[in-house]
C-alpha positions in Angstrom: -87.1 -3.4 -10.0 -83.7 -4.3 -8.5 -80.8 -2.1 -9.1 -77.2 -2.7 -9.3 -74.3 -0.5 -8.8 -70.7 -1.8 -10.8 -67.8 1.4 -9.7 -68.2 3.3 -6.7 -65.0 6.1 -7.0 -64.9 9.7 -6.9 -68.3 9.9 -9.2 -69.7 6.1 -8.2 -69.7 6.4 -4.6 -71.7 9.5 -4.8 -74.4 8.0 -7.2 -74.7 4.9 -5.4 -75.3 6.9 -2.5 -78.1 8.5 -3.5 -79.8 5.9 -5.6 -79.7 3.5 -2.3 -81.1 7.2 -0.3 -84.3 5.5 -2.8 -84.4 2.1 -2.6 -81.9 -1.2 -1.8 -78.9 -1.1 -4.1 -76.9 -4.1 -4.8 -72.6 -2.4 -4.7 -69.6 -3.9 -6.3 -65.6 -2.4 -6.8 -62.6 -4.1 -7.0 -61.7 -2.1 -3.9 -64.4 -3.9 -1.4 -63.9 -1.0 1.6 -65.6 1.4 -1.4 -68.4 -0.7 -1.8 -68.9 -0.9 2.3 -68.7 2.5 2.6 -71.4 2.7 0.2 -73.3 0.1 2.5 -72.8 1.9 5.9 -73.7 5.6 4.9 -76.2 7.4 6.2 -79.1 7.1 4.7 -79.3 4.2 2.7 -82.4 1.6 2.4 -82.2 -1.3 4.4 -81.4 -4.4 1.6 -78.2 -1.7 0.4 -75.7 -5.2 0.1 -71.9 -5.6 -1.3 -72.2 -8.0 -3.8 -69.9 -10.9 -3.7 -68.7 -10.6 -7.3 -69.9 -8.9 -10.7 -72.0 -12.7 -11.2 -73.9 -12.2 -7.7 -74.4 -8.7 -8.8 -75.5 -9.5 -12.3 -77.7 -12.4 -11.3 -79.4 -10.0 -8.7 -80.1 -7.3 -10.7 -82.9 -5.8 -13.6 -80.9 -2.8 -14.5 -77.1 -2.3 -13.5 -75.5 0.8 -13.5 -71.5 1.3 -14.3 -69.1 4.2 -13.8 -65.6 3.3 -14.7 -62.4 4.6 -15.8 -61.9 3.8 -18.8 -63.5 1.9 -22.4 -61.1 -0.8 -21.6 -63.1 -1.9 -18.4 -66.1 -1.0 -19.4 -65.6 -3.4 -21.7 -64.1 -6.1 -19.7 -67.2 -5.4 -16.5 -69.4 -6.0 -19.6 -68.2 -9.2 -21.6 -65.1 -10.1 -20.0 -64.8 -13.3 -18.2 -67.1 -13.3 -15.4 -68.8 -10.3 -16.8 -72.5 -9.4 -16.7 -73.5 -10.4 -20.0 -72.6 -14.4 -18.9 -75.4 -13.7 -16.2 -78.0 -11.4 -16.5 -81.0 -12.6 -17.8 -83.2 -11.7 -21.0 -84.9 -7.8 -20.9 -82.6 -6.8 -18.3 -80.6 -3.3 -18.9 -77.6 -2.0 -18.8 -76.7 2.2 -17.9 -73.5 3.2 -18.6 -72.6 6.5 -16.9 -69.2 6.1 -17.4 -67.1 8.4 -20.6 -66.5 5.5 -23.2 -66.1 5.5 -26.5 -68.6 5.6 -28.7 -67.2 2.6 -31.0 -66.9 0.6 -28.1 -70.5 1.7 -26.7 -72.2 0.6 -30.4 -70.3 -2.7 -30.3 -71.2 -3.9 -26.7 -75.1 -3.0 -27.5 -74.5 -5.3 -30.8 -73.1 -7.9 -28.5 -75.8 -7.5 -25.4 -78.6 -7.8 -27.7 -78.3 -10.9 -29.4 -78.2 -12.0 -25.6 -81.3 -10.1 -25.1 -80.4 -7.5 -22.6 -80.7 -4.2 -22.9 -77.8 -1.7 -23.0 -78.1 2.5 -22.8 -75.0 4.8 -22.9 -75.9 8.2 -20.2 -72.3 9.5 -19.8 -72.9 12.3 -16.8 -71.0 15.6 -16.3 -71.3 18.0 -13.4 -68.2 16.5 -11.2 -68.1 15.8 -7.5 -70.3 18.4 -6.6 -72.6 17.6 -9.0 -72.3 13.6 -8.4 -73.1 14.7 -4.6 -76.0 16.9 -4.9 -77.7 14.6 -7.5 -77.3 17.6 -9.6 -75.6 15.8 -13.1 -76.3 16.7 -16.6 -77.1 13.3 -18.1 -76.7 12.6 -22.2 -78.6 9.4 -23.0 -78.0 7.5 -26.3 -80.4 4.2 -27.3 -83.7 3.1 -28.3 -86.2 5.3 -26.6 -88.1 2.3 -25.2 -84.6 1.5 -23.6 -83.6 5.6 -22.6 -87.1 5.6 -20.6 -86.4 2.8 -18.5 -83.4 3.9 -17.7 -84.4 7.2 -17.4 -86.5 6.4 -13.8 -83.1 5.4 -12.5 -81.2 8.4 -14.2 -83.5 11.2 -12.9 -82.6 10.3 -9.1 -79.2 11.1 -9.7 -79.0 13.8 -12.0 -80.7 17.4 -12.5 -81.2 17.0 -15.9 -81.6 13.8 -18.6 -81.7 14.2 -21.9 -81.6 11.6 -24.9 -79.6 12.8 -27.4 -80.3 10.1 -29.7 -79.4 6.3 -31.0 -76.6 4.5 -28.9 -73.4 6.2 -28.6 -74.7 9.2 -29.2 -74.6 9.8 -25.6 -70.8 9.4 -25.7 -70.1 11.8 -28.4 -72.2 14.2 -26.6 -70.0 13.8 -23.6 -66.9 14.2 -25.4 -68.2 17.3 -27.3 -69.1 18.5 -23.2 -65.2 17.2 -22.4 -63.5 19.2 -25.3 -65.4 22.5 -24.0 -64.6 21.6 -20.5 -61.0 21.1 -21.6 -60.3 24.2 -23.5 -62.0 26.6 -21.2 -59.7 24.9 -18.3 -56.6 25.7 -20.4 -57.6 29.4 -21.2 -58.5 30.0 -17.3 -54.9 28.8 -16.9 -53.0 31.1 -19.4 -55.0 34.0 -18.8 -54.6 33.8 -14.9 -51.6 33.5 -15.3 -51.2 36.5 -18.2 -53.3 38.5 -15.4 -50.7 37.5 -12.1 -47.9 38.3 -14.4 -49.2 42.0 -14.5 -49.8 42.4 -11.3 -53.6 41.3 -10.7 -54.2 39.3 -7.4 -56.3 36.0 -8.7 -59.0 36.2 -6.0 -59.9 39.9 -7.6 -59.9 39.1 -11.0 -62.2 36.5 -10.7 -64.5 38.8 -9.0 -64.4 40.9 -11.4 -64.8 38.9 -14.4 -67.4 36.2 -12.9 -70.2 38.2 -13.4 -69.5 38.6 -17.3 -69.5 36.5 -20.5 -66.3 34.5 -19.0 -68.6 33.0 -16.4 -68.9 29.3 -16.7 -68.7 26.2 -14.3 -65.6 25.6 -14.9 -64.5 29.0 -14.0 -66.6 28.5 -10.7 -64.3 25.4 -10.0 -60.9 26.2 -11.6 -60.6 29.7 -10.6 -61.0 29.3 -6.6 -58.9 26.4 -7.4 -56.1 28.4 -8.5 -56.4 31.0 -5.7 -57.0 28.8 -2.9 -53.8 26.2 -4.2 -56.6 23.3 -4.0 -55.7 21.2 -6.9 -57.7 17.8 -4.9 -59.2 16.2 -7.2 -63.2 15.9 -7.7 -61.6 15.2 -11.6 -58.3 15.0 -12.7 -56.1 15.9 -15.3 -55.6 12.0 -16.3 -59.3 11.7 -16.9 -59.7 14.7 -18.8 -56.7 14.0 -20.9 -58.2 10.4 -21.6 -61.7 11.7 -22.7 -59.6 14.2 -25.1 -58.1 11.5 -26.6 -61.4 9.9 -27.5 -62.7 13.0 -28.8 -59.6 13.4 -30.9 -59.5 9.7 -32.4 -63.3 10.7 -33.1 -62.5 13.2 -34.8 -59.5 12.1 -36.8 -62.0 8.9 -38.1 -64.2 11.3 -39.1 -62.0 14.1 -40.6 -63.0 16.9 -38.2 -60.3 19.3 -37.4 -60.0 20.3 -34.3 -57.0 22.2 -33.0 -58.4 24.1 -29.9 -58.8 20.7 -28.7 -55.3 19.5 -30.2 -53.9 22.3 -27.9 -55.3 21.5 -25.1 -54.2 18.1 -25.3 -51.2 18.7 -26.0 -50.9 21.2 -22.0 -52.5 18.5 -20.3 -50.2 16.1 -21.7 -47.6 18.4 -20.5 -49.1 18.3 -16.7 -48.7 14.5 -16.8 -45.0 14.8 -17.6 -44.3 16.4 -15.1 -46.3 14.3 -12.7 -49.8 16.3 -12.2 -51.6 13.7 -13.9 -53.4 12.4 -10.8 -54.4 16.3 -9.3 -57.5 18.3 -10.8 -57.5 20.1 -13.5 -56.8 23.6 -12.4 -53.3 22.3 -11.0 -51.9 23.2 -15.7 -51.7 26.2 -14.3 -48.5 25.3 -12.4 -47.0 24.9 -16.3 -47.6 29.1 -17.1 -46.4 29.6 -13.4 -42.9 27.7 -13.3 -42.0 28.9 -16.7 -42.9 32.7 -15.7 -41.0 32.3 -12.9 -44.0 33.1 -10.6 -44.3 29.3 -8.4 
């Protein structure tokens, strides 16, 4: 089985890294010193290549792996001029990792079939760290004959793979794990800052509440964020704002309200105005902090 990597940023790198830790990886990005990197690291199986273009990749490769940005490139990667499908050949797969829509995720596995080639939706949450320590919570949508393929691949780069059912059910799964991830970030936010209004210093209030029902992840990333000023991204308020607004055209085509998440979107929005967009997500609560007057 050969292996392909397409998208090797904050989340890519990491995965690529520890899928070629297994076996020879074939690495493509548009920026070509993140691929090399990739290439060069510690670790990786001799074979580990840069491939030329998305064609040399495609033509090289049984199952291809992508994690990108956005719907719109997945999209283009997939059946774009010079994309995989022009070039992979028959009972090949593709694993998308990447937070895409779900319409477009149904669509391209219309397309990919009548070429023969497979196609599995296994959006991944966890972040950096999680990216890092092969530790990702991975939501698989397709066929099952398709989901276990992919799922030898999956399970080297994440702690835990579960198929949630038919294509693009992977995706909606991810954006119901993005709404929750979204909210809980804005709360943290507001009641930090609630809490530093009266007087509480942030390092001792998260203490003392992260041993209670407000533990999460998210409060295990946002709240040293917040207390240590590190608003680097692992992800970023542009990201999390662009998988809300998936999960809100979602649910607007499907008449679900959903105003927690309507809120949310609507701080994070704020943050890009005033030019946070590209910082991690912790960094909102710079909104509660200029307005109180505590910056």
């Amino acid at each position: 089985m050969s292996v392909g990597f397409v998208g090797l940023g904050i989340m890519g790198g990491h995965m690529a890294r520890n899928l070629a830790a297994t076996q020879p990886v074939v690495v493509f990005d548009v920026d070509s010193a993140k691929a090399k990197a990739v290439v060069s690291a510690d670790g990786v199986k001799d074979g580990t290549r840069e491939a030329d273009s998305l064609a040399d990749l495609g033509s090289s490769c049984d199952i291809v792996l992508l994690s990108l940005p956005s719907s719109e490139i997945v999209r283009t990667v997939v059946t774009g001029e010079g994309g995989l499908a022009k070039v992979m050949a028959k009972g090949s797969l593709i694993v998308d990792t990447s937070t895409t829509e779900p319409t477009v995720t149904i669509a391209l596995e219309q397309e990919l079939r009548e070429l023969g080639i497979g196609f599995v939706d296994s959006p991944v949450s966890g972040g950096e760290g999680g990216a890092k320590a092969a530790t990702l919570s991975i939501m698989m949508g397709g066929s099952e004959e398709l989901c276990e393929r992919a799922r030898s691949v999956l399970e080297i780069i994440g702690g835990s793979v579960v198929r949630v059912g038919e294509i693009g059910a992977g995706e909606v799964a991810k954006l119901v794990n993005n709404m929750i991830v979204a909210a809980t970030f804005s709360v943290i936010a507001e009641s930090f800052a609630l809490g530093r209004k009266m007087g509480l210093d942030a390092k001792e209030l998260y203490e003392a509440i992260r041993g209670g029902w407000a533990a999460s992840a998210v409060l295990d990333v946002a709240a040293p964020g917040i207390i240590e000023r590190d608003f680097v991204p692992g992800g970023s308020v542009d990201v999390l704002f662009k998988d809300m607004g998936y999960a809100l055209a979602l649910a607007r085509k499907n008449n679900v309200p959903t105003p927690i998440t309507a809120a949310a979107d609507e701080i994070f929005k704020a943050a890009r105005a005033s030019g946070r967009g590209p910082k991690a997500q912790q960094v909102i609560i710079q909104l509660w902090e200029e307005l109180l007057g505590l910056s």
